[in-house]
N, C-alpha and C positions, 0 to 999 in steps of 0.2 A: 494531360491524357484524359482522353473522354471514356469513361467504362459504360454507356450505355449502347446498346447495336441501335445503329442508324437506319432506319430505310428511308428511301427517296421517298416523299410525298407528290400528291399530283397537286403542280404547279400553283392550278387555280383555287382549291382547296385549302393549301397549305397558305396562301396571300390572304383567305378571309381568314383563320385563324389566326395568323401572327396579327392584323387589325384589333381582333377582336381581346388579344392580351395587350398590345398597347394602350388600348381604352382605359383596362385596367377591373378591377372588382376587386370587392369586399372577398378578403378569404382571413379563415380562421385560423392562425399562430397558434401553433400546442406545443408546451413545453411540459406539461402531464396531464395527467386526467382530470385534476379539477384547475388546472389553470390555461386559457382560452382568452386569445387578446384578437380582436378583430380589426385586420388594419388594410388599409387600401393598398395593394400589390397591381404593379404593371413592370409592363419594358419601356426601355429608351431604345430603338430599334440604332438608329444612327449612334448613338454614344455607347452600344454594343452592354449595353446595362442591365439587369435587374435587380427591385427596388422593392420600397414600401416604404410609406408612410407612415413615423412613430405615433401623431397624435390620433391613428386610422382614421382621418379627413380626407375625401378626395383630394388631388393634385389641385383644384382650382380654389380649395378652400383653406388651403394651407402654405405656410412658407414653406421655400423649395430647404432649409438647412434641418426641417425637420424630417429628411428623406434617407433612409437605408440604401446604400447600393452598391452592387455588386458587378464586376467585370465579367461578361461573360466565360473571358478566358480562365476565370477563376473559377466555374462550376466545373466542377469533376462528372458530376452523375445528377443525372432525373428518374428516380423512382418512385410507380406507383404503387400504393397499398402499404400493409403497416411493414414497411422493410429497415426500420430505425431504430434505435436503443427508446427512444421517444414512443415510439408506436407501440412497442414489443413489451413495454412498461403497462399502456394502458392495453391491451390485448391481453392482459397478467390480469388487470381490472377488472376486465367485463366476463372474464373465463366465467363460465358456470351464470351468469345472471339471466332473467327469461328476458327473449328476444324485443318486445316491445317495453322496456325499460333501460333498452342502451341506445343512447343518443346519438350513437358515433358510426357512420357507414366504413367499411373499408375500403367500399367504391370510389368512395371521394376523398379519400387522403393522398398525399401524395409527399415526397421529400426532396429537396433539393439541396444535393451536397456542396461543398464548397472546397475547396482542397484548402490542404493547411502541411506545415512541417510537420509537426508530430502525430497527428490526428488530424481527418476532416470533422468541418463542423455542418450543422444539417440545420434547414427552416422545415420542419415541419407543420406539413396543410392542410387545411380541410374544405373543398369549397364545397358548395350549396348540393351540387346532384352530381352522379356517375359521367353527367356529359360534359360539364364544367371543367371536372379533375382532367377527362381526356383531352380537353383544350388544351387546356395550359402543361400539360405534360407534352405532348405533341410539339407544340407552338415554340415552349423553350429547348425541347431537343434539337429542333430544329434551326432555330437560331445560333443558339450554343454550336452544332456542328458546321453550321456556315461561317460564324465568325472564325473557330481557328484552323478552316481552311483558306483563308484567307495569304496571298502571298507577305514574304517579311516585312515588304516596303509598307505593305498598308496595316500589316501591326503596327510597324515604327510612327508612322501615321496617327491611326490612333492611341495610343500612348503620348502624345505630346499632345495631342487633343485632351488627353485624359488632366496631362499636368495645366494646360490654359485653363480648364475648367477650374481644378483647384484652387487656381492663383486667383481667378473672375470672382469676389468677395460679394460686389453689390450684386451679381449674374445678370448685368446688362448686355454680355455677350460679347465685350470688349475691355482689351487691356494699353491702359496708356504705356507711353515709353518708361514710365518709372518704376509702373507696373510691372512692365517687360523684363525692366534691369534686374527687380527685386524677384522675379521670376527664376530668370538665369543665374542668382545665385544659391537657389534653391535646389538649383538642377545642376551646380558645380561650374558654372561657367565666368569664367573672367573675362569683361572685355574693357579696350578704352572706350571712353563713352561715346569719342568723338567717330570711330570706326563702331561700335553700335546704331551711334543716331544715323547714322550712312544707310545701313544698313535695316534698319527701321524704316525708314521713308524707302526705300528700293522696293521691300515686302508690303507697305501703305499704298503704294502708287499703283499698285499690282491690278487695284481695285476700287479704288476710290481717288478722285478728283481732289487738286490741294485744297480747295475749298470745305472742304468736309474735316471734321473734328479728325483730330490727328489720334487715334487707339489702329489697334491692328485687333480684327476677328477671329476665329478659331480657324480659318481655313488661312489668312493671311501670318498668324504667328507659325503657322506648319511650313510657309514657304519662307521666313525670317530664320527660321532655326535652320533650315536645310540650308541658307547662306553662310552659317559657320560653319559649315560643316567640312569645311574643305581638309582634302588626307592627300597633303606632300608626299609622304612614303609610297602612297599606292600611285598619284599622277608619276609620281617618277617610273616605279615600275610599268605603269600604260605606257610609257613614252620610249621604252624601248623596244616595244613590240608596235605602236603604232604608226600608222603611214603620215605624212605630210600633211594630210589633213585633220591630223588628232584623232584617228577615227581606227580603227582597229577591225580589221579584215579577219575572217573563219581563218585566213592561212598564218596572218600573225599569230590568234589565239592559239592558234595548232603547235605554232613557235614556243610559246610560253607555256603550254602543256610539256613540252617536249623537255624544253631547257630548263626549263625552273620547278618542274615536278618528275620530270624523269618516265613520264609514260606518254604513252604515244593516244592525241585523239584525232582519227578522221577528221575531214574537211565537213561531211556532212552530220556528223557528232557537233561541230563548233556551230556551225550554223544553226542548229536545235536551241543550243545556250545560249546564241544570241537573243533569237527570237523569245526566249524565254525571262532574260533577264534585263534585257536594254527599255525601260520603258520608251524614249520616241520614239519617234517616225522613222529612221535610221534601219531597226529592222524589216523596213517595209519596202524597201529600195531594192533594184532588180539583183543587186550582190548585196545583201543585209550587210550592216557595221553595228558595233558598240562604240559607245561612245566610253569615258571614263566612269559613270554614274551606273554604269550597266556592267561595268566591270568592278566596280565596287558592291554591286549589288553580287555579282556572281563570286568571287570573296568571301563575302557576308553567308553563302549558301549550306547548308550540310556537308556537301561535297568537298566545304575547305575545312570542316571543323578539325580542332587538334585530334579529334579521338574519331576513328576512322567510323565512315557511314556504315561501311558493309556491318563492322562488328558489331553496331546498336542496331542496325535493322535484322539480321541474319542470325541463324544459330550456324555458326561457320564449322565448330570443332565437331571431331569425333565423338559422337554419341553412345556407342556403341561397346564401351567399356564397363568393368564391374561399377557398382554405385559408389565402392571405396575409393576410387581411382579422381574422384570429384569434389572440390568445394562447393559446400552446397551453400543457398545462401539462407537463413537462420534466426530466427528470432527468438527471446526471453521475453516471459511473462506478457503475449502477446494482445493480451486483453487491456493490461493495464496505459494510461494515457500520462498518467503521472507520475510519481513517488510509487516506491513501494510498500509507506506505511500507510497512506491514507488517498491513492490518487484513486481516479476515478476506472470502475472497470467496463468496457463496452464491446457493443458487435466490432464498431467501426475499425476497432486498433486492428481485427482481425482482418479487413478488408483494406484501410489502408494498408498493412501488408504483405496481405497478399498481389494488390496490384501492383505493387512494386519490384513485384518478383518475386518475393519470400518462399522457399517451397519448403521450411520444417517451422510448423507453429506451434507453441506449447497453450495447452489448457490444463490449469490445477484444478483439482475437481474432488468438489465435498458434497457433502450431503445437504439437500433443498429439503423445501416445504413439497407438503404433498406428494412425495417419492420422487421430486423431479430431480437429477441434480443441478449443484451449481459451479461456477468458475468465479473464484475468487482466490488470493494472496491470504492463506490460510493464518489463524492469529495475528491479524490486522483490522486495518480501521477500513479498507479498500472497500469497494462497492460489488454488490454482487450482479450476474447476470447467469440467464440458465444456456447450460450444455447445449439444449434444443435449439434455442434460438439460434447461437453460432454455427451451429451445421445447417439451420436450413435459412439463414438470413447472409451468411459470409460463404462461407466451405464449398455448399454445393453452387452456388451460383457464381464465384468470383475464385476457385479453385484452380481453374482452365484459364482464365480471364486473359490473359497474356502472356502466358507459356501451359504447352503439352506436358510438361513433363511432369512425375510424382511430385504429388504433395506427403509430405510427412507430418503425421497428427501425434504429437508427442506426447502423451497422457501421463499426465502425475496424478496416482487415484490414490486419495483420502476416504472412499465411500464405502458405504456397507453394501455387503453381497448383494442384496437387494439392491439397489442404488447403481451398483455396478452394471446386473442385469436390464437395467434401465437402460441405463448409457448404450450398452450394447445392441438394446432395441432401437434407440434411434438411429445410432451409425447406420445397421443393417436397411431399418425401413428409408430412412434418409436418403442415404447415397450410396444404397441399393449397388448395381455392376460398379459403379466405380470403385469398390473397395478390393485392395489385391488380399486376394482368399487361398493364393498358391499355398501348398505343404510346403518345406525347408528339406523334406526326407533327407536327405545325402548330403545335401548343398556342398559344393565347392567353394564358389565363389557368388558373389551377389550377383544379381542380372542387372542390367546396366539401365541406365535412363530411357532408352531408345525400347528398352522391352515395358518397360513399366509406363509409357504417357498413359495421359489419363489416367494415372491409377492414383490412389489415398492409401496410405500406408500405414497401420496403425505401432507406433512405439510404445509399448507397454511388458509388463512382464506375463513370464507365460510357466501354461501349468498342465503336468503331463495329464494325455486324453483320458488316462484311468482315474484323475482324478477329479474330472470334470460335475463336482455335487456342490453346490453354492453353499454356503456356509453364513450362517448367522452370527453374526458377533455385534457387542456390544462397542458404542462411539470409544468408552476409555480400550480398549483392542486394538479398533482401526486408526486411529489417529495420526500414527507417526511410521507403520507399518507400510509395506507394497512400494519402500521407495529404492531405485536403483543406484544406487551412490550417488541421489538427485539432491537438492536442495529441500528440505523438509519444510524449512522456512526462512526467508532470508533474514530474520531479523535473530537470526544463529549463529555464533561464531563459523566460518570455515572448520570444518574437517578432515582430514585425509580420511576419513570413515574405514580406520580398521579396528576400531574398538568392535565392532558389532558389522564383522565381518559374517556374512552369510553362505552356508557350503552351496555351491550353484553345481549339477552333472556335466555334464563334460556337452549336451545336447543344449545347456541353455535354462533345463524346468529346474524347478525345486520339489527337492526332495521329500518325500512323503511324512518324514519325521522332523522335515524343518516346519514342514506346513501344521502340522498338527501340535507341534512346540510352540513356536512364535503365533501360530493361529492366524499368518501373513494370509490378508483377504482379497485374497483372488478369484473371482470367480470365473467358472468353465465359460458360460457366454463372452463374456468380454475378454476371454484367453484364447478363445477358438479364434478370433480375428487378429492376432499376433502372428507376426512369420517371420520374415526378415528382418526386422526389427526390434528381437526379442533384449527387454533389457535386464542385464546381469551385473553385478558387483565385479569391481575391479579386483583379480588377485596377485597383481603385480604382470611385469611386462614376459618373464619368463614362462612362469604358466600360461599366458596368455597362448605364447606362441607352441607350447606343447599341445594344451587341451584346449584351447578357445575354438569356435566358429566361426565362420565367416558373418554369417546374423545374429552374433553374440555382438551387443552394442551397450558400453558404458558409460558414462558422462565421468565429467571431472570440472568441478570447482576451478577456478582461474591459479590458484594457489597452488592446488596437486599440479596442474597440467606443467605448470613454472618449474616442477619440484622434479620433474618427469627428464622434461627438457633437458634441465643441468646435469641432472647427473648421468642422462641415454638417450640424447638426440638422436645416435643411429637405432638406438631399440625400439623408442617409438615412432619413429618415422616406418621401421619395417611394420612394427604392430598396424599403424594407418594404411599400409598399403593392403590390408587384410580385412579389417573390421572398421567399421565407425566409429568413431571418439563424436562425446559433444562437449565443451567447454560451454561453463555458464557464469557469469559472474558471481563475484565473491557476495558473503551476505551480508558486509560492511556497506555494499554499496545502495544504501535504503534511496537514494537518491535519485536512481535508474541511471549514474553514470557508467560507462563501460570503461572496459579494459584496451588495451590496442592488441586488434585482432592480426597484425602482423605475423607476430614471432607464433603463434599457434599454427598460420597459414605456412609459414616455413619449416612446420615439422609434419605440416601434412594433415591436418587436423581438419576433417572437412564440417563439421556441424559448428558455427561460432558462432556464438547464438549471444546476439546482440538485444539489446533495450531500444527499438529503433524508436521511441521516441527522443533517444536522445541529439544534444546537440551538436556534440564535441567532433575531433577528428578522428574517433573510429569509427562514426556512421556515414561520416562523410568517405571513406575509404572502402566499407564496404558498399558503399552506394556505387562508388565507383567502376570497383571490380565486377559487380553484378550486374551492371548495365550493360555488360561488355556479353559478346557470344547470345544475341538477339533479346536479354536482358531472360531469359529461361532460366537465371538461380542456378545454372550449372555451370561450372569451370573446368573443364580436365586442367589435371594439376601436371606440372613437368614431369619429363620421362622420369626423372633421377628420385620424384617422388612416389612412382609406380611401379617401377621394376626393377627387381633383384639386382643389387651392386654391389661390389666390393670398395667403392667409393664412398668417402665420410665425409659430410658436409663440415664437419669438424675440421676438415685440411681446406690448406688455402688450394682454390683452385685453378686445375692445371692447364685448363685452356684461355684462352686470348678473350678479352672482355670485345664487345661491344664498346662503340666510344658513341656517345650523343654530344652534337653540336646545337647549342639553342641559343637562337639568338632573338632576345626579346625587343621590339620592334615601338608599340605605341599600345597606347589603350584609348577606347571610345567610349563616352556616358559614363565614369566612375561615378559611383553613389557615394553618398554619406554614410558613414556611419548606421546601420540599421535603415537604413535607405529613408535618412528621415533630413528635412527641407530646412531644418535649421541649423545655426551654427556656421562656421564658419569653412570658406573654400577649402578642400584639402590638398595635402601636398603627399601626392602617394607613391609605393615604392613597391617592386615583388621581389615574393620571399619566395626561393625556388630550394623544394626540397626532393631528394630523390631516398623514397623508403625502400623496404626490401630484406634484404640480408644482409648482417652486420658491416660486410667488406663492401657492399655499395653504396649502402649511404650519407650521402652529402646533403651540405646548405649552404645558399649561397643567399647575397642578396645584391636591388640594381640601388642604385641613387635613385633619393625621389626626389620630383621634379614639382619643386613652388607652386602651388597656387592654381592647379590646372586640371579640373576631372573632365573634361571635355574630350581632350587629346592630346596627354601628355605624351611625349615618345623620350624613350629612355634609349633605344639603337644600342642595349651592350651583350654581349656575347659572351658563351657560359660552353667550357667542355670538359667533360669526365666519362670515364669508363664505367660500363655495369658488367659486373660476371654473372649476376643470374638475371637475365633479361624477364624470365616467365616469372619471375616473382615480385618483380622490381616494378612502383609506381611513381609516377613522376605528379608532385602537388603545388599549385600553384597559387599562391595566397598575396593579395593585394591590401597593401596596409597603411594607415595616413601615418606618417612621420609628426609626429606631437612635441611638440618642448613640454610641457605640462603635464602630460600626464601618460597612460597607457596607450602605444599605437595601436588603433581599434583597428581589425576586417573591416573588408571595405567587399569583397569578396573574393571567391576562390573554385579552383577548379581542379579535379586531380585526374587523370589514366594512366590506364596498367601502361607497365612499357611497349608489351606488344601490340597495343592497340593503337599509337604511335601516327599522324601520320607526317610524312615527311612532304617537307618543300614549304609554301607560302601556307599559313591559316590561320584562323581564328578561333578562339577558346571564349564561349561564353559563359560568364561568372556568376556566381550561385552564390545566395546569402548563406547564412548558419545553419538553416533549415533545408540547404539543396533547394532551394526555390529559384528559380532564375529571375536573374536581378537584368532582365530586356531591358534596354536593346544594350548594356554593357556587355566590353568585348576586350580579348586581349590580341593585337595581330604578332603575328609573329613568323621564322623561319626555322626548319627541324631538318636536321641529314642525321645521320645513322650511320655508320662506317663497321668493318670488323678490327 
C-alpha cells in the first residue's frame, strides 16, 4: 500500500527528474542529531530499486556488495520535512536555539518509509538545498507509484529478476547452468538435470548463438523459469471450454464463468478480459482468443482471489447502525514496537496502525519535560515520545488515510491537571473540526459509523460541568489515579479491580465527594472533549443493564472478560449490544503476545484491542477480519449479536448449518522456511482450520507431497458444516513436513467465511508478518451449500 497522494507529473519534467536521481548524489543519513553519515544514494530505474552506498563512494568507486537496496514495492511512503520519530527527536534539539546556529533545514529533509510486519522502518535525509529534497521526493514517488501499478505478470517478472541478481555472485550478468541448478534450489525447485539442461539450452538459444559461452542472462533465465512452469490442473480446465485450436473464444470464457463460477458474464464483458489478460497477439484478431497463459493469468487476477474482491475493495455492510452494533478493529499500547518492558516507543506504530485500518488507538500519557506531555508504558524501561507529535505527525494526517470512519483516541491519563490541560490544548488546536464535540444529553443509543466519518472520538473519563476547576495535585496523587478499570501498568498482576471500586452516577461523572476524596485528576479541559466514550468502572453485568449508558464504556483485562463469559455469556453479549466493552491484554504478557481474539468476538465484544506488533495467529485473524467490508475497521456483527432475543448461544443451534466443500487443488512458488534460500527442498502440506464458535471448529490436514515447492498438487477434498457462518473463519496454513524437527510455516492465509469466494481461485500466502510471500499461491475450488 502506498500512503502518499500521487499526482501525474508532466511527462517531460518528470523523465529529467527520475535521470537526474539515477545519477545519484551525496545525501545525508540521520539516525539523530549528532550522528550524520554521508553516503551515495540513487535508483536502479530497471531493477525497480533504491539504494546507497555503505562506504558513501560513488557507484563507480566502489564494489557493487557494498550497496543497500531496496525494492520499490517495499517503500510504503515518501515524506517530506521532519515527519519521523528521527526528525521529531532532533526538532526536540533545536527547540528554543537562535536560528543561525542550527544546521539542519527542514526544507531539505526528507523520509523514506519502508514497510515492515510489525513497524515500518525509515532512511532519514537531508540533502544539500530545498530543490534537491524536492527532487528526489518527487522522482521516488513517482517511480514507486509506477512500479506497483505495474500488471502481476511483470511483478512476476521482476521478482525472478530480483532472484537472478542474487544468485549472479561475480555480477557479470550471467548465470551458468550450475548456477541455474543451484539457483532453483534456492527457490524450491526439483528438477532432473537432464530435463533442466533441455530446458536451459531452449531459454540460451532464445538469444544467443551455440557458439557463445553457454550462461543464460537476466532476461533469458525469466524465459527458462516460465518453461517450468507448466499447470496440468488449469490446461485441463482450458481444455474444456477451449475450441480445436487450444484457443478459447468470449463465448467459451462466458461458458466457464457460467458452469464453474455460477454467474453469468456477457460476451462483451469476456472479450474486455481477454484483451486484458492474454498477452499475444491472439487478442488482436478480428474475434480476440486466449490462449492457456492468458487464462492463467486471468486466474492469477483479484477477481479469482479466495476472499471476495468486492469485500476488500468496498464498504459493502450497513453502516448506519449504533457504534455498539460493530467490531471495531483495535489496538494496545499502540506506540510500543517491541516488549512492553523495554521496547522502543514511536510515531510510526501509530501510523502503521492506523493505515492498516485500526480505528481505536491507545496512548498512555504521563507527565514530559517542559509541560509537554508524554506517551510512554508507565514504570518501564520503554522509550518516550511526546503527545504532540502523535497527533500532528500520525492522527491528523493518516487518521482518514483509508477509511472515513471514527477514529477512537483512547487516553490513559497519568498527568497533572496542568499537563492534562495541555493535552487538551493540543487535541483542540490539532485536530481542530475533526473532533466529535456532540453533548450525550438523553442519549439512547450511540450514533452509528455512517454519522460519525471523519470524526476523532476522545475515550477518557468525564467530570460533571459544575465541576469543571483544574486541580493541582502532587506526582505521588496522580500516579495511579484517573484509571477506568484500564491497565495501570502491565507489569501488575491482572485484577478483577473490585477492591477499589469507584461510585460512578448513573450519567457516567464522578461524584463530587469521590473527586475531592481520591483527588482523581481530571481536569474540566480535557473532560469537556469526552462524550460518547465516557469511561467508567465496571459494576457488574446487572447494574450495568439497570443504570448504565449507552456511552458508559469499560475495559476489562483478558481474564475478567474470560471470567464474564463463563459464567453470562447471554448477560454479556446483551450488555455489548448496549455499550462498548474493551478487552486488553493481561499484564503477564510483557512480551506484547496476545490473547485469541475469537471467543471475545463471539460475545460480542467490539473493542479487542490487540498488540499489532505481534506475530502470532491472533493478529493474523484479526488482520483478516479487518480487511474485509473495504478494510474501514468496521464489522457489523450478526443479527443474533444485535438484537433482542430470547435465543441462547449456550443451545445448540436450531437451524441447518451451511456445509463448505473445499477442495484444495495445487500450490505455486512455496517458500522456505522464513523465505530463506537455504536448506533443503521442502515437502509441504496444508493445515486447514475452520475457527469460530465452539460447534464449528474443525482441522484437518492434506498429505504433503516430497520434495516439491514449485507445484505441488495435493487434489484432496475437505467437507464440514458451519452454524454460525458470520462468525466463522476459515485459515490456511502451509507447513514442511520434517522428520527432524519442528514443521515450520511456510505460509498462510485466513477469511471470514462470509467473505468466501465460491468456484475456481487462488489464495495468496502471507509470511508471519502478513507480508505477502509473491508470487506464492494456493489454487483451489469452494461451493457453499445450505
Amino acid at each position: 500500500m502506498i500512503l502518499f497522494d500521487y499526482e501525474p507529473e508532466d511527462e517531460l519534467e518528470i523523465e529529467a527528474i527520475t535521470k537526474i536521481i539515477e545519477r545519484g548524489a551525496y545525501l545525508w543519513k540521520v539516525r539523530s542529531y549528532t550522528r550524520w553519515f554521508q553516503r551515495w544514494f540513487f535508483v536502479d530505474v530497471n531493477g525497480h530499486q533504491f539504494g546507497y552506498h555503505r562506504s558513501g563512494l560513488r557507484r563507480a568507486m566502489c564494489v557493487v556488495k557494498s550497496r543497500v537496496l531496496v525494492d520499490f514495492s517495499d517503500i510504503v511512503d515518501v515524506r517530506k520535512g521532519w515527519r519521523s520519530d528521527v526528525f521529531n527527536q532532533i526538532a526536540k534539539e533545536v527547540e528554543g536555539k537562535p536560528r543561525s546556529s542550527v544546521d539542519v533545514d527542514e526544507n531539505t529533509c526528507f523520509t523514506v518509509v519502508v514497510g515492515g510486519s510489525n513497524r515500518n522502518r525509515t532512511f532519514d535525509l537531508v540533502a544539500k538545498t530545498p530543490e534537491e529534497c524536492d527532487t528526489w521526493v518527487r522522482g521516488l514517488k513517482h517511480l514507486i507509484h509506477m512500479s506497483k501499478t505495474q500488471e502481476k505478470s511483470e511483478q512476476f517478472d521482476r521478482w525472478l529478476m530480483k532472484m537472478f541478481r542474487s544468485a549472479d555472485d561475480n555480477k557479470d550478468g550471467g548465470l551458468s547452468f550450475d548456477e541455474c541448478l543451484s539457483l532453483l534450489k534456492q527457490m524450491n525447485v526439483k528438477l532432473r538435470k537432464s530435463y533442466a539442461r533441455k530446458l536451459f539450452n531452449q531459454a540460451n538459444s532464445l538469444t544467443r548463438s551455440s557458439d557463445r559461452e553457454q550462461v543464460l542472462d537476466e532476461n533469458e533465465f525469466v524465459a527458462f523459469y516460465h518453461l517450468l512452469m507448466s499447470r496440468p490442473e488449469i490446461n485441463t480446465l482450458f481444455s474444456r471450454y477451449a475450441d480445436e485450436d487450444d484457443e478459447l473464444s468470449s463465448e467459451g470464457l462466458s461458458q466457464f464463468f457460467y458452469r464453474e463460477l455460477r454467474c453469468t458474464k456477457h460476451a462483451d464483458d469476456c472479450l474486455e478480459l481477454i484483451r486484458e489478460y492474454e498477452p499475444s497477439d491472439l487478442k488482436h484478431k478480428d474475434e480476440p482468443k486466449m490462449s492457456v497463459i492468458g487464462f492463467t493469468n486471468l486466474l492469477l487476477s483479484e477477481e479469482f482471489q479466495l476472499c471476495e474482491s468486492k469485500h476488500l475493495a468496498e464498504v459493502y455492510q450497513d453502516m448506519t447502525q449504533p457504534l455498539s452494533h460493530y467490531f471495531i478493529a483495535s489496538s494496545h499500547n499502540t506506540y510500543l514496537t517491541g516488549n512492553q518492558l523495554s521496547g522502543e516507543s514511536t510515531v510510526e506504530g501509530y501510523i502503521n496502525a492506523l493505515t492498516k485500518g485500526c480505528r481505536c488507538v491507545e496512548l498512555d500519557c504521563w507527565d514530559g519535560p517542559k509541560g509537554e506531555p508524554m506517551v510512554y508504558h508507565g514504570f518501564t524501561l520503554t522509550t518516550k515520545i511526546m503527545f504532540h507529535d502523535i497527533l500532528t505527525d500520525a492522527i491528523l494526517p493518516y487518521a482518514f488515510k483509508v477509511s472515513d470512519y471514527p477514529v477512537i483516541l483512547s487516553l490513559e491519563v497519568h498527568c497533572s491537571a496542568e499537563q492534562q490541560a495541555r493535552m487538551a490544548h493540543h487535541l483542540t488546536t490539532i485536530l481542530g473540526e475533526l473532533l466529535y464535540l456532540q453533548p450525550v444529553d438523553d442519549l439512547t443509543q450511540l450514533p452509528s459509523p455512517e454519522q460519525l466519518k471523519r470524526k476523532i472520538i476522545i475515550k477518557a473519563k468525564k467530570l460533571k460541568t459544575q465541576l469543571c476547576k483544574p486541580m493541582r495535585m502532587s506526582k505521588a496523587e496522580d500516579i495511579n489515579d484517573g484509571q477506568d478499570d484500564e491497565e495501570s501498568s502491565q507489569s501488575e498482576p491482572d485484577s478483577d479491580n473490585e477492591a477499589d471500586e469507584e461510585p460512578v452516577q448513573a450519567d457516567g461523572t464522578i461524584s463530587s465527594t469521590v473527586v475531592k476524596k481520591q483527588q482523581v485528576p481530571v481536569e474540566c479541559h480535557l473532560s469537556d472533549l469526552v462524550n460518547i466514550c465516557q469511561a467508567v468502572h465496571f459494576h457488574g453485568l446487572h447494574y450495568s443493564k439497570m443504570h448504565g449508558k449507552c456511552f458508559h464504556m469499560s475495559s476489562f483485562a483478558e481474564n475478567k472478560a474470560k471470567k464474564l463469559i463463563s459464567n453470562d455469556l447471554d448477560g454479556f453479549i446483551d450488555y455489548n449490544r448496549r455499550q462498548l466493552s474493551r478487552i486488553y491484554p493481561g499484564g503477564k504478557r510483557a512480551d506484547s503476545s496476545n490473547f485469541n481474539p475469537i471467543q471475545f468476538w463471539n460475545a460480542g465484544c467490539q473493542i479487542v484491542a490487540l498488540n499489532y506488533q505481534g506475530k502470532e495467529s491472533p493478529c493474523f485473524y484479526n488482520e483478516a477480519k479487518f480487511k474485509t467490508n473495504g478494510n474501514c475497521g468496521y464489522i457489523l456483527k450478526p443479527s443474533y449479536l444485535r438484537d433482542q432475543t430470547s435465543y441462547s448461544l449456550n443451545d445448540r443451534p436450531a437451524w441447518s448449518p451451511k456445509v463448505l466443500r473445499l477442495q484444495l487443488i495445487s500450490g505455486q512458488h512455496i517458500p522456505k522456511p522464513d523465505n530463506s534460500t537455504d536448506g533443503e527442498i521442502v515437502d509441504p502440506y496444508i493445515k486447514v482450520k475452520v475457527i469460530g464458535m465452539e460447534c464449528d471448529q474443525r482441522e484437518f490436514k492434506t498429505n504433503d507431497i516430497h520434495d516439491n515447492g514449485l507445484n505441488p498438487v495435493w487434489n484432496e477434498t475437505f467437507e464440514f458444516p458451519v452454524f454460525y457462518p458470520d462468525l466463522a473463519m476459515l485459515n490456511l496454513a502451509v507447513k514442511d513436513n520434517s522428520n527432524t524437527g519442528v514443521n515450520e510455516l511456510l505460509g498462510a492465509y485466513a477469511v471470514p467465511f462470509t467473505s468466501l469466494r465460491e468456484g475456481y481461485c487462488h489464495c495468496p500466502l502471507l509470511n508471519e508478518q502478513r507480508q505477502p510471500l509473491s508470487p506464492a499461491t494456493l489454487f483451489m475450488h469452494v461451493s457453499i451449500t445450505e
